[in-house]
N, C-alpha and C positions, 0 to 999 in steps of 0.2 A: 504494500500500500504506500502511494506518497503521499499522500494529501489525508491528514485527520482532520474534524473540526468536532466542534461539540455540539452538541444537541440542546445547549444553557438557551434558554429565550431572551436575551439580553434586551429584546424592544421594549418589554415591560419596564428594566431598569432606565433605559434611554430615554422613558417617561414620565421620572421621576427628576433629572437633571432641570434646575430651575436658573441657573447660572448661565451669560453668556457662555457658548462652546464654538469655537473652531475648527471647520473639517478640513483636510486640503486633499484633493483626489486629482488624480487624472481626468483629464478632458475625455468625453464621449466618440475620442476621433475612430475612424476604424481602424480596426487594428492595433489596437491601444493596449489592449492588455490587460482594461482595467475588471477588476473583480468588484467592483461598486457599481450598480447598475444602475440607471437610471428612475425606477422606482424605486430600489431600497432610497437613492437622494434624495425625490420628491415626498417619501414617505418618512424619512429624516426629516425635512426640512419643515413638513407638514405637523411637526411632534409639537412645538411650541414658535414663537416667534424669536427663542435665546440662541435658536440654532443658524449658521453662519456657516457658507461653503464656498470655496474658491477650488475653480477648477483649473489646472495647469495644462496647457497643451504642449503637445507630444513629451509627455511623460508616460511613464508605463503602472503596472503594478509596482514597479521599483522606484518609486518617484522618491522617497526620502536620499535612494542615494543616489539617484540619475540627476538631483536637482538639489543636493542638500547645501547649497549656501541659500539658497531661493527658499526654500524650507524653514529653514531659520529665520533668516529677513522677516518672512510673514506673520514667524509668531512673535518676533520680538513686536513690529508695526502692530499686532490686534492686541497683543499685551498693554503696550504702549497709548492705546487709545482713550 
């Protein structure tokens, strides 16, 4: 097997977070790679008004290290706000 994941329902907790949250994912490009789809986002996004996503293009599922000074930058800028 390569790929485990868990079976935890984590949406329930994700709907309990009342605090601004920042996501950063890959852009919807084709071929992207990304494993955040496009409903789980809108369904994120849909959880409360604290939630906040910026989407990166041509980033992959690897974007923290395809992109990690950019990665950074953003949290320091939404930290900073």
């Amino acid at each position: 097997m390569t790929f485990k994941s868990s079976s935890m329902d984590t949406w329930s907790f994700l709907e309990e977070i009342e605090v601004l949250t920042f996501t950063i994912a890959a852009s919807l490009e084709k071929d992207s790679g990304s494993t955040f789809s496009k409903e789980a986002r809108d369904s994120l996004l849909n959880l409360s008004s604290s939630w906040r996503l910026e989407e990166i293009a041509g980033a992959s599922h690897f974007l923290p290290m395809e992109f990690s000074d950019l990665v950074v930058e953003r949290i320091y800028q939404y930290h900073n706000q």
